[in-house]
DRENTI-261436 format. One record per atom (N, C-alpha, C): residue number from 1; x, y, z. Coordinates in Angstrom, 1 decimal. Each point is the difference from the previous one (the first is absolute). Layout:
N
NUM,X,Y,Z
...
# end
This chain:
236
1,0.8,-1.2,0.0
1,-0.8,1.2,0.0
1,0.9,1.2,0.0
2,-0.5,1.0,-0.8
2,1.2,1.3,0.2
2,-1.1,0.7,1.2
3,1.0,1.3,0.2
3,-0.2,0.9,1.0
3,-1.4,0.9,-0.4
4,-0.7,0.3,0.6
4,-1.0,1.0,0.0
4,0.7,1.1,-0.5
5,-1.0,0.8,-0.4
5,0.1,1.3,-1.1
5,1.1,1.3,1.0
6,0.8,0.4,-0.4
6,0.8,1.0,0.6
6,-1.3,0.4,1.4
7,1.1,0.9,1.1
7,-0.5,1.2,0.6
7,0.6,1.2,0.3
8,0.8,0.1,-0.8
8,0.8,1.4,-0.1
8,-0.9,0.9,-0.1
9,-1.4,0.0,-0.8
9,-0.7,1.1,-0.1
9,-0.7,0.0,1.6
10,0.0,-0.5,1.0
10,-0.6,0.2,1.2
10,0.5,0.5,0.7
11,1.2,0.2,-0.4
11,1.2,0.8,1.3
11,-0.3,1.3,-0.1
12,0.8,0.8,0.9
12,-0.2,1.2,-0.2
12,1.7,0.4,-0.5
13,0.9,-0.8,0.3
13,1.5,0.1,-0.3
13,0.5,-1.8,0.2
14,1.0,0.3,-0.5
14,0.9,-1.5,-0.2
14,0.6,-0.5,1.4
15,-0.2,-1.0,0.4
15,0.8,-1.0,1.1
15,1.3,0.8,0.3
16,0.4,0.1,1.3
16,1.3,0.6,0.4
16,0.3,1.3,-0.8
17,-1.3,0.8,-0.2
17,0.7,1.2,-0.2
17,0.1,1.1,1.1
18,-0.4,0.0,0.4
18,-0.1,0.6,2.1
18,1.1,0.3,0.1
19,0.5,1.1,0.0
19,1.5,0.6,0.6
19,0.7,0.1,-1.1
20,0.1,-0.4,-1.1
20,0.7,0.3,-1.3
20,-0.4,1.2,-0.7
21,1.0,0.6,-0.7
21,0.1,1.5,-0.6
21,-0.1,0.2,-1.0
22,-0.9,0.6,-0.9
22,-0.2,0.2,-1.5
22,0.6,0.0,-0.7
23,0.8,1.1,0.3
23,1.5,0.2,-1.1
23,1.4,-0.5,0.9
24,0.6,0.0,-0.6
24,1.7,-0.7,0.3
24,0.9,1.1,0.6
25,-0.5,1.2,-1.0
25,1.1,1.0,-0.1
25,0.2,0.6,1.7
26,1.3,0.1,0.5
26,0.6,1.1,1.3
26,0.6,1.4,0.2
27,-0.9,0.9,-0.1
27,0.9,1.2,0.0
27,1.4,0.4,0.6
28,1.1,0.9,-0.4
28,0.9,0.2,1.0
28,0.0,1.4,-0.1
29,1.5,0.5,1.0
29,-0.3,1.3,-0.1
29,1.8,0.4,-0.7
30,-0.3,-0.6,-1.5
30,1.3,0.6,-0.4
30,-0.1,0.4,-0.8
31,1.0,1.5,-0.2
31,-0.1,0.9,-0.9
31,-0.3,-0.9,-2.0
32,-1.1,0.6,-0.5
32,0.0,0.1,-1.3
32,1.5,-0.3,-0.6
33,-0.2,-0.7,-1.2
33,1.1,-0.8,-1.2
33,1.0,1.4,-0.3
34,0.7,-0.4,0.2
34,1.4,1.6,-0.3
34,-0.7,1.4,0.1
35,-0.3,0.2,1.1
35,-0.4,1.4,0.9
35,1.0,0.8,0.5
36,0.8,-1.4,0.3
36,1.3,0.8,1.0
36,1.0,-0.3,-0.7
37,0.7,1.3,-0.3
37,1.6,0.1,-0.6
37,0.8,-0.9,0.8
38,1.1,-0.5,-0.7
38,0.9,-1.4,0.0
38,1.2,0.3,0.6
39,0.2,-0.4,1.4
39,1.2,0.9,0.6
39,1.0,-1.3,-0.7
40,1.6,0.8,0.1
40,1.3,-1.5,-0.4
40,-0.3,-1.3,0.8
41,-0.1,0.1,1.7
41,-0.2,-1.2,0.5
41,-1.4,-0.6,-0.3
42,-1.2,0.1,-0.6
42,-0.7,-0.4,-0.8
42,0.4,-0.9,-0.9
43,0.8,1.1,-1.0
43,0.4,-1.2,-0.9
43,1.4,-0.8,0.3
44,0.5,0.2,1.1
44,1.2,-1.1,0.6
44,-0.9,-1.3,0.3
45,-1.3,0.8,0.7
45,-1.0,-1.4,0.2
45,-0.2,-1.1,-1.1
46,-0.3,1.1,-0.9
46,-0.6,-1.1,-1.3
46,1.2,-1.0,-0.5
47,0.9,0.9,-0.2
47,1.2,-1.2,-0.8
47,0.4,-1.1,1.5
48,-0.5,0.5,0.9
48,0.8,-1.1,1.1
48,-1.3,-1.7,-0.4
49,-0.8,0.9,0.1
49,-1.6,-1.3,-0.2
49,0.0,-0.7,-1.5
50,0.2,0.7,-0.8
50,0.7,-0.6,-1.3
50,0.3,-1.2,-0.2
51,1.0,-0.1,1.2
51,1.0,-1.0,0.2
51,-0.5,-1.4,0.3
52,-1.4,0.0,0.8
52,-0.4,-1.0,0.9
52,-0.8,-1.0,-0.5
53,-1.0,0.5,-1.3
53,-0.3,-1.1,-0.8
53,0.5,-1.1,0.0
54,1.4,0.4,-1.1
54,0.6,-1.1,-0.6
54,0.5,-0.8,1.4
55,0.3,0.4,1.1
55,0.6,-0.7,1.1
55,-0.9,-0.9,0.3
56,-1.4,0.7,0.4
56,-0.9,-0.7,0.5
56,-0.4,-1.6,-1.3
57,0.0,0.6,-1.1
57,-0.5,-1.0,-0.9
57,1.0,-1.1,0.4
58,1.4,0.3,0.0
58,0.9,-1.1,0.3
58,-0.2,-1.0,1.2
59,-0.7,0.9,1.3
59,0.2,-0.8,0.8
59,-1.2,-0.8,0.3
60,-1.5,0.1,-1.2
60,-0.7,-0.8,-0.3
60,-1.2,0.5,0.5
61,-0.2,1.6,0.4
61,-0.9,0.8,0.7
61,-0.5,0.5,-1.7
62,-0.6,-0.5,-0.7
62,-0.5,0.6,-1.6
62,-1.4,0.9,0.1
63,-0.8,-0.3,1.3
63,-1.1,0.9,-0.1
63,0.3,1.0,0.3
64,1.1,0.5,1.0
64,0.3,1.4,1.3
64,0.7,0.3,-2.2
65,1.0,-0.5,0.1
65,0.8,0.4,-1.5
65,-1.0,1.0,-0.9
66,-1.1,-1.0,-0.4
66,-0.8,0.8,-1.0
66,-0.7,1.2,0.4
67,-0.6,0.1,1.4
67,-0.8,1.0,0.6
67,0.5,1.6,-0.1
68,1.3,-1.0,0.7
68,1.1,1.5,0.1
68,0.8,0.6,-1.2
69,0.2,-0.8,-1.0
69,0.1,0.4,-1.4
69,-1.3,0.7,-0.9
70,-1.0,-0.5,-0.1
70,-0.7,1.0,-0.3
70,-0.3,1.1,1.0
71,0.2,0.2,1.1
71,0.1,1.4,0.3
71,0.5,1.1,-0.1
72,1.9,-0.8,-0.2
72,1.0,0.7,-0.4
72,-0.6,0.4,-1.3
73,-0.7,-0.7,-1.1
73,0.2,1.0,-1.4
73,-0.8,0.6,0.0
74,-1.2,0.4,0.9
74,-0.4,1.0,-0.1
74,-1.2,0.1,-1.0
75,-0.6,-1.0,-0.6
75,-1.2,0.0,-1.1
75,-1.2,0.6,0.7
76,-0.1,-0.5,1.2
76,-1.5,-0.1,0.7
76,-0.7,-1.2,-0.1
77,0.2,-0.5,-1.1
77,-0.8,-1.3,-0.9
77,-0.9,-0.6,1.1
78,-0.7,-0.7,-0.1
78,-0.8,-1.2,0.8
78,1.5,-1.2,0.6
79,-0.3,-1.0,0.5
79,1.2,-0.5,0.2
79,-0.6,-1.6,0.3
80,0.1,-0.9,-0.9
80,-0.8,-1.4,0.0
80,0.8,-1.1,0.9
81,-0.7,-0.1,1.2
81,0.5,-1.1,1.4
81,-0.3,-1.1,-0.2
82,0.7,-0.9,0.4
82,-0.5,-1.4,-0.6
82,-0.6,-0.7,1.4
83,-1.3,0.0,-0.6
83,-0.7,-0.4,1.5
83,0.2,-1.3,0.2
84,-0.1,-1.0,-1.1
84,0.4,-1.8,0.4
84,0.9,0.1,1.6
85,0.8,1.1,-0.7
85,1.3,-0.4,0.9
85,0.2,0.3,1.3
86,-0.4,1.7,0.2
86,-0.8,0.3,1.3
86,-0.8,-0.4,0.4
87,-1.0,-1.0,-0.6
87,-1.1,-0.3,0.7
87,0.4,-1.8,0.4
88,1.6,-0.5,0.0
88,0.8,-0.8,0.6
88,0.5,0.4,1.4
89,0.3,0.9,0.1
89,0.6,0.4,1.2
89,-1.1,0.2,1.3
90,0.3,-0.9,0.6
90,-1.0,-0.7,1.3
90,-0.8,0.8,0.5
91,0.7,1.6,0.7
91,-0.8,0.7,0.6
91,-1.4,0.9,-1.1
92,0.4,-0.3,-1.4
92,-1.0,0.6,-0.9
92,-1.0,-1.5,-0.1
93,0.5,-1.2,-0.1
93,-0.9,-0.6,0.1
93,-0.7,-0.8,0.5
94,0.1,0.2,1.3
94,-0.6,0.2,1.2
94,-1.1,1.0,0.1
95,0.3,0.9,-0.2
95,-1.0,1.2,-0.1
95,-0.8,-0.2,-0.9
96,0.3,-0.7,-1.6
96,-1.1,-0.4,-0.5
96,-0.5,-1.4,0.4
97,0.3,-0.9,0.2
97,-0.7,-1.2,0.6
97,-1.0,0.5,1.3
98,0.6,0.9,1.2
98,-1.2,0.5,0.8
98,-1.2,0.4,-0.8
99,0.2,0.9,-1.0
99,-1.3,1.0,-0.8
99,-0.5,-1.7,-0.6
100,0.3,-0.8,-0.4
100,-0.8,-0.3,-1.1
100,-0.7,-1.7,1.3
101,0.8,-0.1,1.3
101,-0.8,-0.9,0.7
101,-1.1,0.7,0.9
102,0.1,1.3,0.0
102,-1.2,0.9,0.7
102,-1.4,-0.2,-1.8
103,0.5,0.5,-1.0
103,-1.2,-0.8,-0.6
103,-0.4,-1.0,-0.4
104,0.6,-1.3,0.7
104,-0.6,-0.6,-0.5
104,-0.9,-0.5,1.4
105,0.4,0.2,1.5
105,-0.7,0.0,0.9
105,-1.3,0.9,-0.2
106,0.1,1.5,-0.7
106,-0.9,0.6,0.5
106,-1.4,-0.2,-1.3
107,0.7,-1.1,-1.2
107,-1.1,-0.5,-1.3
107,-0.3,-1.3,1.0
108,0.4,-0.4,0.6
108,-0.6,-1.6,0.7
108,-1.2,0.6,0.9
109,-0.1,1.0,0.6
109,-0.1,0.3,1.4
109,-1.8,1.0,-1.0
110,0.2,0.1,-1.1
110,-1.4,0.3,-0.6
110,-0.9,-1.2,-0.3
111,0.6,-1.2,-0.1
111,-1.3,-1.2,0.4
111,-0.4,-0.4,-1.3
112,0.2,0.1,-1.1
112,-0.2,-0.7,-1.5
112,1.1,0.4,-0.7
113,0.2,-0.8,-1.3
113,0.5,-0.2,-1.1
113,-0.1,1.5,-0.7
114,0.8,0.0,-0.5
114,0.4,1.7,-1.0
114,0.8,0.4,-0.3
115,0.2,0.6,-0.7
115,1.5,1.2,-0.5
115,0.0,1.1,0.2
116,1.0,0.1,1.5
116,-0.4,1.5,0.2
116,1.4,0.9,-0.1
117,-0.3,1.0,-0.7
117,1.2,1.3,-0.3
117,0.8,0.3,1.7
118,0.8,0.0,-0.1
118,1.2,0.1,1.0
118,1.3,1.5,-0.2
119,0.3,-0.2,0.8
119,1.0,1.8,-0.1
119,0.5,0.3,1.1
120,1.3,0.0,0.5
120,0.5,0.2,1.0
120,0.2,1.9,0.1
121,-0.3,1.1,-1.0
121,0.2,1.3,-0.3
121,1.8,-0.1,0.1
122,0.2,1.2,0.2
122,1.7,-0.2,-0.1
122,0.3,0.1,1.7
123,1.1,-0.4,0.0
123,0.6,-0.4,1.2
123,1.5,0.3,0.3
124,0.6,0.7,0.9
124,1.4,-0.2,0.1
124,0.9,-1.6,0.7
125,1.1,0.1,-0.4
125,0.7,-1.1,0.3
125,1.5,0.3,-0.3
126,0.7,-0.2,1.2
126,1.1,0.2,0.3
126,1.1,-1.0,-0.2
127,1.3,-0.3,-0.6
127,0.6,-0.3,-0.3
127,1.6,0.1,1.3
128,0.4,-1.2,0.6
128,1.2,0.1,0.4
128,1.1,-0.6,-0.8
129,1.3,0.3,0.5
129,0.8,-0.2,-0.6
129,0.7,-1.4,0.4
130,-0.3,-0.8,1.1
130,0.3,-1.1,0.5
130,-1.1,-0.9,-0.6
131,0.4,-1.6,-0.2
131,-0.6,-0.5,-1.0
131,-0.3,-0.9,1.6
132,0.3,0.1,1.3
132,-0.5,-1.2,0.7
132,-0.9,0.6,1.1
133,-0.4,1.3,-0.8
133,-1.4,0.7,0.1
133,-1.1,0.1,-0.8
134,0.3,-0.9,-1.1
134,-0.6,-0.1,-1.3
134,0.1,1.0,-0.8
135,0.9,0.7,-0.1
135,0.4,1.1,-1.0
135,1.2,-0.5,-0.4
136,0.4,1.2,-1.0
136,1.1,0.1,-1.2
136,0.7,0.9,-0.2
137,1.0,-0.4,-0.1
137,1.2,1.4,0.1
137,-0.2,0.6,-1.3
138,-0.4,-0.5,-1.1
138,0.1,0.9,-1.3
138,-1.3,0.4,0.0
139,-1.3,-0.4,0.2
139,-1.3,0.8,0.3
139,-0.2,0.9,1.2
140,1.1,-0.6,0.8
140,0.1,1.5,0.9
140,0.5,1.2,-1.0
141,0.9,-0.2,-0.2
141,1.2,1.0,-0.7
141,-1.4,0.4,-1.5
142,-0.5,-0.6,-0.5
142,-0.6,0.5,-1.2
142,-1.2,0.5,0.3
143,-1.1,-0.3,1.0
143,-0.9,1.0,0.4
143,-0.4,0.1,1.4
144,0.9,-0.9,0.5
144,0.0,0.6,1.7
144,-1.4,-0.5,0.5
145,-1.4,1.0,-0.6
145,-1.4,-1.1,0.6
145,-0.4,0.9,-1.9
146,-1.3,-0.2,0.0
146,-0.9,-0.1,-0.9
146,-1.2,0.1,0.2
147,-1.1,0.2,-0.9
147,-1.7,-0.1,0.2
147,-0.1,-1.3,-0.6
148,-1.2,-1.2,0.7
148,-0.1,-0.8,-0.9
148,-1.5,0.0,-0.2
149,-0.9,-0.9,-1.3
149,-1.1,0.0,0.4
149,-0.3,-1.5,-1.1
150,-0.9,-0.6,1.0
150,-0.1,-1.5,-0.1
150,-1.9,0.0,-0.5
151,-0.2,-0.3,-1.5
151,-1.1,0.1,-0.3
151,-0.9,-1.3,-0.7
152,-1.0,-0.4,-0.4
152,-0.4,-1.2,-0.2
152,-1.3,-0.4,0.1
153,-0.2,-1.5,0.2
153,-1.5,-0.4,-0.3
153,0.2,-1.3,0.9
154,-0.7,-0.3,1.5
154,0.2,-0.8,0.5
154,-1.5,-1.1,-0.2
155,0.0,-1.4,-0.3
155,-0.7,-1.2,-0.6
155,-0.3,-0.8,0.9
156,-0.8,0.0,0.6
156,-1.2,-0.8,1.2
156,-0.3,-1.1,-1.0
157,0.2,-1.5,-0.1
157,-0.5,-1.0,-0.7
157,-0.9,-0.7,0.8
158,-1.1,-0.8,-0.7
158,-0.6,-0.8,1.1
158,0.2,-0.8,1.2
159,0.9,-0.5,-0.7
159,0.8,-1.3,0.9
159,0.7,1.5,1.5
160,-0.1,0.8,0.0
160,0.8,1.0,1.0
160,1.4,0.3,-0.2
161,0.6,-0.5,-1.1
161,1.3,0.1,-0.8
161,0.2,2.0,-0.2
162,1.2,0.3,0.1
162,-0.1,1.4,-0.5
162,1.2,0.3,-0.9
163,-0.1,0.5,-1.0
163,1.0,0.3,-1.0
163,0.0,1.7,-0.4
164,1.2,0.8,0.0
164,0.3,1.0,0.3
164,0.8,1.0,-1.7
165,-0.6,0.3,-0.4
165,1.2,0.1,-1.4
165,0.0,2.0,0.8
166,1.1,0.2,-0.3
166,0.6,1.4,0.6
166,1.1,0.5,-1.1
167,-0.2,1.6,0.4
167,1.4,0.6,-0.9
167,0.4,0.7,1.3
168,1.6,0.3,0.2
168,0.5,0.4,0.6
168,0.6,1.3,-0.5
169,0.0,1.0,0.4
169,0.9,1.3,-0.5
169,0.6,0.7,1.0
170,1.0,0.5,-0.5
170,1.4,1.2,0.8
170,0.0,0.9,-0.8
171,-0.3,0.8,1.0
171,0.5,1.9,-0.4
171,1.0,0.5,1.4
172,0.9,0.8,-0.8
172,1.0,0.5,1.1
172,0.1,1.9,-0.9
173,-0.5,0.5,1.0
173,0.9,1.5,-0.6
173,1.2,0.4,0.3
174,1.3,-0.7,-1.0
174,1.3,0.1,0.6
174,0.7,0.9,-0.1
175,0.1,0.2,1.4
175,0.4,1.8,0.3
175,1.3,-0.6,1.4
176,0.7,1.4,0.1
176,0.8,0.2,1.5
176,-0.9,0.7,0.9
177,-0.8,-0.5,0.8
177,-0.4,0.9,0.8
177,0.5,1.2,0.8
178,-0.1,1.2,-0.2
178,1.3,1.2,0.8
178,-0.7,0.1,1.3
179,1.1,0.2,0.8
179,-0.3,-0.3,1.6
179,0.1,-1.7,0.0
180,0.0,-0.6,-0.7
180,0.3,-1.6,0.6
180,1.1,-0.2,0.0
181,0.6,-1.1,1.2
181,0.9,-1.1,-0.5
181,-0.1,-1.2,0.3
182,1.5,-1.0,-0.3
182,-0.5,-1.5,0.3
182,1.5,0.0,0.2
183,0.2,-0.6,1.1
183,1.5,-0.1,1.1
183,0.4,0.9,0.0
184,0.1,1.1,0.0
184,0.4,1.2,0.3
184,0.8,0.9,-0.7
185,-1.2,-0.2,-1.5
185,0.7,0.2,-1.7
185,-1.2,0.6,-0.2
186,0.0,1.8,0.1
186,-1.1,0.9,-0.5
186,-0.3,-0.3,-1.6
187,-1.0,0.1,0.2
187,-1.0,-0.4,-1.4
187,0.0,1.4,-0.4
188,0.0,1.2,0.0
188,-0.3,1.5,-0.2
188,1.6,-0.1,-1.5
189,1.5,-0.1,0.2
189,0.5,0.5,-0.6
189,-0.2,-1.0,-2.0
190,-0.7,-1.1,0.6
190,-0.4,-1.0,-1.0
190,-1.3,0.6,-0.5
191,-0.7,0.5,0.4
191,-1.3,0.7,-0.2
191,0.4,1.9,-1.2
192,1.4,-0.3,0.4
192,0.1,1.7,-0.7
192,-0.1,-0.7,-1.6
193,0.8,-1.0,0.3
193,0.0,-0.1,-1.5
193,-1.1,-0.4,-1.0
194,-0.9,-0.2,0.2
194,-1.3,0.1,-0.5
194,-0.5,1.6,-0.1
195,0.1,0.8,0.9
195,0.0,1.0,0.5
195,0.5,0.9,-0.7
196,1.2,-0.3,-0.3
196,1.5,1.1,-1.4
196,-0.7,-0.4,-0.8
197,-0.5,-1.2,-0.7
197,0.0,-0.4,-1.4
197,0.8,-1.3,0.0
198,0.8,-0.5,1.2
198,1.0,-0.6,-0.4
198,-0.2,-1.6,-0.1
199,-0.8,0.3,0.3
199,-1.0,-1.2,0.2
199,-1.3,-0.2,-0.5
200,-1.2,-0.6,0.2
200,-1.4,-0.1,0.3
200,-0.9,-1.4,0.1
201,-1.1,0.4,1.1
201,-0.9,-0.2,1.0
201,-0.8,-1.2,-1.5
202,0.0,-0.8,0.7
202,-1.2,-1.2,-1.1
202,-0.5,-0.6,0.0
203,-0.9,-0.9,-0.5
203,-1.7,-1.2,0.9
203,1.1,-1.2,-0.3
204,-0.2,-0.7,0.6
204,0.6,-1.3,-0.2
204,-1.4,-1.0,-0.1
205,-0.2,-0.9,-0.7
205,-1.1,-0.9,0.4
205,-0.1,-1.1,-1.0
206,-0.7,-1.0,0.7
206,-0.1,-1.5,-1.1
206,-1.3,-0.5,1.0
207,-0.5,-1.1,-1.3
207,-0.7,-1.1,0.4
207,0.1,-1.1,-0.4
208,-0.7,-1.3,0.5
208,0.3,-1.2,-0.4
208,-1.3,-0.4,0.8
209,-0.4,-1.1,-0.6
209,-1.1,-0.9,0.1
209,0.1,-1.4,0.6
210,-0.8,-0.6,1.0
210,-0.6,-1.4,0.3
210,-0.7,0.0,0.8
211,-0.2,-1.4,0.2
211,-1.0,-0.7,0.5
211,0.7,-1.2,1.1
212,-0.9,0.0,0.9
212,0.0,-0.9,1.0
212,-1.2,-0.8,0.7
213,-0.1,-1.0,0.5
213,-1.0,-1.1,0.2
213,0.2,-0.5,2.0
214,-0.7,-1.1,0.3
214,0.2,0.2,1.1
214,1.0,-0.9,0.3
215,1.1,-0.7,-0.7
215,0.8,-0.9,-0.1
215,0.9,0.5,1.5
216,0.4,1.0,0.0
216,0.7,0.8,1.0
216,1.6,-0.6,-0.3
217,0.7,0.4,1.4
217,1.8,-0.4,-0.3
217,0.9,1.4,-0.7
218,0.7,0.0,0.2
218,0.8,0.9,-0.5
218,-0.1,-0.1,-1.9
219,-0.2,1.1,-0.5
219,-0.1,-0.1,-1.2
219,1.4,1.3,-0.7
220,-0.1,-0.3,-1.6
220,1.1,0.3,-0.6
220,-0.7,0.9,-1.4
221,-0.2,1.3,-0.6
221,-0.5,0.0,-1.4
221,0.6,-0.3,-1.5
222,-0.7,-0.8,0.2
222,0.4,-0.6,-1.9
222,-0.5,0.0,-0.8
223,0.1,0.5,-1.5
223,-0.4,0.7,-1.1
223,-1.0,-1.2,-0.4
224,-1.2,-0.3,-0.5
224,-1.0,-0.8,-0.6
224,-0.9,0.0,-0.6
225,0.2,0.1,-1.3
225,-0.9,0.9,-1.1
225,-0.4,1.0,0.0
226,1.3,0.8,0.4
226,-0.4,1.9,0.3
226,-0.7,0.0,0.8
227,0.0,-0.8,1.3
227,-0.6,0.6,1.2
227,1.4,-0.7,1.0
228,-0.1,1.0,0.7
228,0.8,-0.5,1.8
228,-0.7,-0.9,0.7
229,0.5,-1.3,0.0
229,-1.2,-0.5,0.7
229,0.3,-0.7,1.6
230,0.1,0.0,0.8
230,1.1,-0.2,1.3
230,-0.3,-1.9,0.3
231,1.0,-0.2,0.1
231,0.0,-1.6,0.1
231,1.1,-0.5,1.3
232,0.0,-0.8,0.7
232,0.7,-0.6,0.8
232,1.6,0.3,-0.7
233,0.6,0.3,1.2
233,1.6,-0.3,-0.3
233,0.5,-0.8,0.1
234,1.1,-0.4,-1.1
234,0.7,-1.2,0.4
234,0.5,-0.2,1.2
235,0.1,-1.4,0.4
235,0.9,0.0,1.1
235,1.3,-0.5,-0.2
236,0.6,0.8,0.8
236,1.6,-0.8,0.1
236,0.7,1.3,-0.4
# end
């Protein structure tokens, strides 16, 4: 027997959207794209950062690498994150396996069979740089934390079975925040440089697609006829 006819049209909003934020975007408070004239230590700054890419790419940190290279050139461009990969790193998904076991508790917990629209709105999530905190030293270094927003259609079957198909997306506004630091490394003289010209401020963001079932266990995403679809990890 299939499932009874959708109830998305009965809602008033989608499963787990309660506390999630419309838009992604975070204001700061730093001066406009080359406002401020370019003092020499400015640009001692820039050729010193220059340098760090290629280091970093060597030492196998390739997301912090690219982030901070498109900053240095200064396009503005959009800037495309590869979410498969972020959305590996434990503390990101973790945060998405909470959002998507809150809907499928909170489609069981309406009492019939259906397809109901789901949306976590956007959400922050923080990134460390220790990996036996479930973070990453090169998604530290490449966007430190990020907005995430976990969206979809969660599948009440008769049997009480629930199947989950979701897209996941990252937006970061990658900036220096002025007035910040991180170990005791002002974020302000990295902020000029966007600030001179010497630099500039940019969206960073990706998505990627799957599905999950009530199989549970630690899962892994792998590509499956153009969808992500999350399956058991190997062991060993």
């Amino acid at each position: 027997m299939g499932t009874s006819p959708t109830h998305e049209s009965m809602r008033e909003e989608p499963l787990g959207r309660t506390g999630g934020r419309a838009e992604p975007a975070i204001p700061n408070d730093n001066a406009a794209h080359a406002s401020l004239p370019a003092r020499p230590r400015d640009r001692v700054l820039r050729a010193a950062c220059v340098a760090v890419p290629p280091l970093w790419s060597a030492l196998g940190v390739r997301h912090a690498a690219g982030t901070l290279r498109h900053y240095l050139r200064g396009t503005g461009r959009p800037y495309r994150v590869d979410a498969r990969a972020l959305l590996a790193v434990p503390a990101v998904r973790d945060e998405v396996d909470r959002r998507l076991a809150e809907w499928r508790e909170a489609a069981r917990a309406l009492g019939e069979p259906g397809a109901y629209a789901a949306d976590s709105g956007w959400r922050g999530v923080l990134i460390t740089r220790r990996a036996r905190e479930g973070g990453s030293a090169d998604w530290w270094l490449a966007l430190r934390g990020a907005q995430y927003r976990v969206s979809g259609t969660v599948r009440v079957h008769e049997d009480g079975s629930v199947v989950s198909d979701y897209r996941f997306q990252v937006h970061k506004t990658w900036n220096f925040d002025r007035g910040e630091s991180e170990f005791g490394v002002p974020f302000t003289p990295f902020a000029r440089l966007h600030e001179t010209g010497l630099a500039r401020e940019f969206t960073a963001a990706g998505e990627v697609d799957g599905l999950v079932d009530d199989a549970g266990g630690p899962r892994e995403s792998c590509p499956r006829g153009g969808l992500l679809v999350d399956t058991p990890a190997s062991e060993g």
